[in-house]
C-alpha positions in Angstrom: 14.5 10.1 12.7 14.3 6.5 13.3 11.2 4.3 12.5 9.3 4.4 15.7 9.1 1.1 18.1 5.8 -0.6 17.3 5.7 -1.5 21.0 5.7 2.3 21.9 2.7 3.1 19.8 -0.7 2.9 22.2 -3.2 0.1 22.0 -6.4 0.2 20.1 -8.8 -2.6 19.0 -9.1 -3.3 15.3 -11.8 -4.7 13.2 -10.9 -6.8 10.2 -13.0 -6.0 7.0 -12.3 -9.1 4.6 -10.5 -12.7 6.1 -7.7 -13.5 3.3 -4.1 -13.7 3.4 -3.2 -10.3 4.1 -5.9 -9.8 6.9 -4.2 -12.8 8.7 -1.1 -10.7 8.1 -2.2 -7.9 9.6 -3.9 -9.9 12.6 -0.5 -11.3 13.5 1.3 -8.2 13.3 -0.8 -6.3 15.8 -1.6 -9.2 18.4 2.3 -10.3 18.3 4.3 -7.0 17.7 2.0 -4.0 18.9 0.1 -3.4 22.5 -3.1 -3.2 20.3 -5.5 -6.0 19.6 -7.7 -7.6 16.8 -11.1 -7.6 18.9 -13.6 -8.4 15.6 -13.2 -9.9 11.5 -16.0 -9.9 9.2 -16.6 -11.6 5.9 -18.9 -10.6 3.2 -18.7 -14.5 2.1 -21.0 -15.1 5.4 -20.4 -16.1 8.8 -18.4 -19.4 9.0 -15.2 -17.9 7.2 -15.4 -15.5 9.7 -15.4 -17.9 12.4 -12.7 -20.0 10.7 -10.5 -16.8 10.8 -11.0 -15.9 14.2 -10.6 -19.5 15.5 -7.4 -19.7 13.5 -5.7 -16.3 14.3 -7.6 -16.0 18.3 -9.8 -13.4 17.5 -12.5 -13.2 19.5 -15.8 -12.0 17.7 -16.7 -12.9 14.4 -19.8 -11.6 12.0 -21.0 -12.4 8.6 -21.2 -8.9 7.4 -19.5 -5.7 7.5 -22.6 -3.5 8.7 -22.2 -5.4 11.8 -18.5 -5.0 12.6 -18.3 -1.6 12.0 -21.4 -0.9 14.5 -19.5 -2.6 17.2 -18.9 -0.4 19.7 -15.7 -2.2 20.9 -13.8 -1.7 17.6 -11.6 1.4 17.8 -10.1 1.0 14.1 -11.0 -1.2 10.9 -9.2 -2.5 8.5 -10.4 -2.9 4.9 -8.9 -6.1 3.3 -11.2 -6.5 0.9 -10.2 -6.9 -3.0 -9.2 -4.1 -5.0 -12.9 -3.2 -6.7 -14.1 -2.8 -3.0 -12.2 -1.0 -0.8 -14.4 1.9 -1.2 -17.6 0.7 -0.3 -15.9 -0.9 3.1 -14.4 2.2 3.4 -16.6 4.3 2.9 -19.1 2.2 5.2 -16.7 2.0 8.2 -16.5 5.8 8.2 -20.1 6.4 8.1 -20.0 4.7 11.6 -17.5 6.9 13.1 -14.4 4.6 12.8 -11.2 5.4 11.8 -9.3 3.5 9.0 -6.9 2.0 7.2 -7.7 0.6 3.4 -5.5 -2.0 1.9 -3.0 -0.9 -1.2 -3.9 -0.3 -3.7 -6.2 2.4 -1.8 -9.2 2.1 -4.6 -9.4 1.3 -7.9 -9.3 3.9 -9.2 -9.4 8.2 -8.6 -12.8 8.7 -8.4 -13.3 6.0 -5.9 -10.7 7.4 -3.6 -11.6 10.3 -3.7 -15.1 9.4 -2.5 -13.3 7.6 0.3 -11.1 10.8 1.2 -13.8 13.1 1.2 -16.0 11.4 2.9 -13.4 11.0 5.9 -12.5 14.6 6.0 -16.5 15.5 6.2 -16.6 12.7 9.2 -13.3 14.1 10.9 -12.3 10.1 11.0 -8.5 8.8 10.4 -7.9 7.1 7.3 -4.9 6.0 5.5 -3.9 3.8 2.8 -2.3 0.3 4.0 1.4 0.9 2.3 3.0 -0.8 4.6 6.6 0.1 2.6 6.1 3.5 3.5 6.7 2.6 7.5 9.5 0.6 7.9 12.8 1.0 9.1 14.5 1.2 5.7 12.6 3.5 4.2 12.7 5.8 7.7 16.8 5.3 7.0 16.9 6.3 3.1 15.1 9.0 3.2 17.4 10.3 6.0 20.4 9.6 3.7 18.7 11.5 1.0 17.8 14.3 3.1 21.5 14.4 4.2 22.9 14.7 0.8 24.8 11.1 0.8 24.2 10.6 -2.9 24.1 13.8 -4.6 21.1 15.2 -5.9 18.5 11.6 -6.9 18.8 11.4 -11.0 17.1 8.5 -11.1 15.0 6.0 -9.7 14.5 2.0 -10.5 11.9 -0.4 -9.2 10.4 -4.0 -9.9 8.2 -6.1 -8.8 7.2 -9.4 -10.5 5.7 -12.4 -9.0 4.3 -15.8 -10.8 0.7 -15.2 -9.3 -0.8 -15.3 -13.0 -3.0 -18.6 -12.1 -4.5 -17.2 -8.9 -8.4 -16.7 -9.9 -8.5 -13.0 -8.1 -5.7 -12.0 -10.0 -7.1 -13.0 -13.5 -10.7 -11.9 -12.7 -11.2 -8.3 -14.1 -14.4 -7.8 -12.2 -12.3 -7.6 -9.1 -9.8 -5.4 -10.6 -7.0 -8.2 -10.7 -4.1 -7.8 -12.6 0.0 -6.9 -12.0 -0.9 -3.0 -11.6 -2.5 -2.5 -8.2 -1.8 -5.4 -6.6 1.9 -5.5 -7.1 3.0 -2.7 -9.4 1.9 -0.1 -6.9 4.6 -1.0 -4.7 7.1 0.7 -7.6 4.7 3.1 -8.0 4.2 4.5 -4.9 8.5 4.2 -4.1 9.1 6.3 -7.2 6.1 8.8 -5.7 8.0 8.3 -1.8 11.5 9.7 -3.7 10.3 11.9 -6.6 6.9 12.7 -6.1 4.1 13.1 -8.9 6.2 12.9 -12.8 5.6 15.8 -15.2 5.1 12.6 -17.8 4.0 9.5 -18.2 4.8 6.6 -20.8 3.8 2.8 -20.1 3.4 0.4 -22.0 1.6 -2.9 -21.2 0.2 -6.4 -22.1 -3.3 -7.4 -21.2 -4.2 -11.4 -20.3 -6.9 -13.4 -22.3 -8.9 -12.4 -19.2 -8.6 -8.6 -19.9 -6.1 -8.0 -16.7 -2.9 -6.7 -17.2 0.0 -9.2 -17.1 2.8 -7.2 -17.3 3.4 -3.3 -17.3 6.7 -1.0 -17.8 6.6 2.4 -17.0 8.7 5.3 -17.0 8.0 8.6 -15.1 9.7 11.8 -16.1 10.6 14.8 -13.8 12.7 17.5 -16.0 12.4 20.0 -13.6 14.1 18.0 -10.8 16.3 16.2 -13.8 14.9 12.4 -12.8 13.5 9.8 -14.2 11.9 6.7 -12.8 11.9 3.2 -14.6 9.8 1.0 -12.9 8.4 -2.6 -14.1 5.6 -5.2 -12.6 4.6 -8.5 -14.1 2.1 -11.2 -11.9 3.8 -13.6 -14.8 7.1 -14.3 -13.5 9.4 -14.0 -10.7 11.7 -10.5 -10.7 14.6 -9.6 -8.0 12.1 -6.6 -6.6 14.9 -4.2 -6.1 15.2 -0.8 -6.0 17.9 1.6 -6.7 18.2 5.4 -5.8 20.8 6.8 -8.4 22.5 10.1 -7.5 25.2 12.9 -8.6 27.2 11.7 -5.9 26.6 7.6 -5.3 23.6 5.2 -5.4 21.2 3.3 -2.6 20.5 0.1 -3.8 17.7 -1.8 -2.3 17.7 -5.5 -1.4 14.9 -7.7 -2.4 12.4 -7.9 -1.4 12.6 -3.8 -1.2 9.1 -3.7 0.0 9.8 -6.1 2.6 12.0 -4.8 6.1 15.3 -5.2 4.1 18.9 -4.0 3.9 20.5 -1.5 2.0 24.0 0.0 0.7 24.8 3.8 0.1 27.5 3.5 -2.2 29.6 6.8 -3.0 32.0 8.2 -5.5 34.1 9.3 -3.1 34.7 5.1 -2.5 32.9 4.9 0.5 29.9 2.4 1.6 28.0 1.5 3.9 24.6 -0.5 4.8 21.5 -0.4 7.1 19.9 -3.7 8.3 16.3 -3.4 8.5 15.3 -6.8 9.0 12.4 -7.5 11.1 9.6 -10.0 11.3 6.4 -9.6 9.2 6.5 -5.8 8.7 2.8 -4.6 9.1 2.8 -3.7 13.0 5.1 -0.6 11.3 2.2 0.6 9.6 -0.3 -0.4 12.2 1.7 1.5 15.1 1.5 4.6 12.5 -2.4 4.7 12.3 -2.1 4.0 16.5 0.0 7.0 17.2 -1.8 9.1 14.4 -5.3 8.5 16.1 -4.2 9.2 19.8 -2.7 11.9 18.4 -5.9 13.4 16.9 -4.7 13.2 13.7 -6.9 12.6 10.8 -4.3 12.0 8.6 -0.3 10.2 8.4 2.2 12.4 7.7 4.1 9.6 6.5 1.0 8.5 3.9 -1.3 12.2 3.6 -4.6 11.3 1.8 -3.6 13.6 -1.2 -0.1 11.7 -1.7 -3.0 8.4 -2.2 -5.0 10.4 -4.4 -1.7 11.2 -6.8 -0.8 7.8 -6.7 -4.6 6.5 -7.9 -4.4 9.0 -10.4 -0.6 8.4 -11.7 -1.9 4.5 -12.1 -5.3 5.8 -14.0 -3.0 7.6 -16.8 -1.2 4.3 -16.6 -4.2 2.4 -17.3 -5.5 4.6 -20.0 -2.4 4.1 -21.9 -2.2 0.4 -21.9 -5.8 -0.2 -22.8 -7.1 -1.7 -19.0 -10.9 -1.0 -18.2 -12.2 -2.5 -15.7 -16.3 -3.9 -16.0 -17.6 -1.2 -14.2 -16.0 1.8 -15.6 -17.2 2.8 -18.7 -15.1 5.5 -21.2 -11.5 4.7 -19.4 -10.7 4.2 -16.0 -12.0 5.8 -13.5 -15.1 6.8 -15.5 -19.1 5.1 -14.7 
């Protein structure tokens, strides 16, 4: 199966939790490339960054806190694009009020919080789904289908980076808002090697922690004897890495152009001497994901298929044991990650 047209997906109106980067993102993706709209933003920083956003991206109501968006009877959907030590409370608040949702990657901080998140949905009967945007596009709908089909063999072996020189970027360095390589660029690894292999039998990582008490750098490998894989998978926010991916198999390899989070292209390259490639170019890439939680809702749904809550909850908890083993606590968790 093809990724779905975002176009064919039925409109909604979203609410925007949070007015950074990535919520101007997702703003342009659904007013430009869906039939949905962005009707409301909030900012917990107080009204006029609100305004600015909405001036600046045409939305058309703005509010200086997140109790008022979500009791906006127009807003259909929110977003949470807050940072990583609060996309539960967001969350949690915007289902409360009877809206469904979609929470920024990395889905919480840590298990516990997403679990709070996931049962509270499932007690509400509300949509929610983690924002992995990967997850949605065309070249991931494309590999998995040349998986599925046997092009390379049974997968022996998985590889992953992502590094980017975001070291002096204050939210990044700040452990009080769970900054750091890990869940702000080294779930996108992660959660590939989870897409492919699922959860590893066995974890080892190893990791260097900032002056700050963030994680610069992590490398991780994830074993999976009883499938006979293994995943290699590396993050740093300390320099700039290709960010490819590569799907070794008994029979040939995928390998995954940078940035392989991004809509990209990709070869299947088998023994046999054959190749071949998939262009999945496309502008921005977030309307993939936002057409997802459209067609999920109208649906009834209360969960993806593509992203199920529990596959969220593995990936929190694979990136806990990661965290325990390199040392990284964040200020409000006390005895290891995860843990008050």
């Amino acid at each position: 199966m093809s990724a779905p047209l975002p176009m064919s997906a039925p409109a909604f109106r979203w609410g925007i939790l949070g007015a950074g980067g990535i919520a101007h993102k997702l703003a342009d993706a659904i007013t430009h490339y869906t039939k949905s709209e962005v009707v409301a933003v909030a900012a917990a920083s107080g009204l006029e960054r609100a305004q600015a956003f909405a001036a600046e991206t045409g939305v058309p109501t703005a509010y200086g806190s997140y109790e008022e968006l979500v009791a906006d009877p127009d807003v259909d959907i929110v977003y949470v694009a807050t940072t990583h030590n609060n996309h539960h409370g967001p969350a949690l608040l915007a289902i409360e009020a009877g809206k469904h949702v979609m929470v920024e990657k990395a889905f919480t901080q840590n298990e516990r919080q997403a679990r709070l998140v996931v049962d509270a949905a499932r007690a509400k009967g509300v949509f929610v789904m983690e924002a992995m945007w990967a997850r949605h596009l065309p070249h991931m709908y494309a590999l998995r289908e040349a998986i599925a089909r046997g092009e390379i063999g049974e997968v022996i072996s998985v590889q992953a980076d992502h590094g980017q020189p975001i070291s002096h970027i204050e939210r990044m360095r700040n452990p009080a808002l769970a900054g750091g390589a890990l869940l702000d660029l080294g779930v996108y690894p992660i959660s590939f090697a989870h897409d492919i292999l699922g959860v590893p039998d066995a974890i080892t990582a190893v990791g260097r922690l900032t002056d700050t008490g963030v994680d610069g750098q992590v490398s991780m490998v994830f074993d999976y004897p009883s499938m006979g894989a293994q995943a290699s998978l590396t993050t740093t926010m300390e320099g700039k890495t290709p960010c490819m991916a590569l799907i070794g198999g008994t029979e040939g390899y995928i390998e995954i152009d940078g940035t392989f989070y991004n809509p990209t292209t990709f070869r299947v390259v088998r023994l046999d001497g054959t190749m071949w490639e998939y262009d999945g170019t496309a502008p921005n890439g977030f309307q993939f994901e936002a057409a997802e939680v459209a067609r999920c809702v109208a649906a009834g749904l209360t969960e993806s298929p593509i992203q199920p809550l529990e596959q969220s909850l593995e990936i929190m908890r694979i990136m806990d044991e990661v965290r325990n083993q390199i040392g990284l606590i964040y200020p409000d968790e006390h005895g290891g990650p995860g843990e008050r």
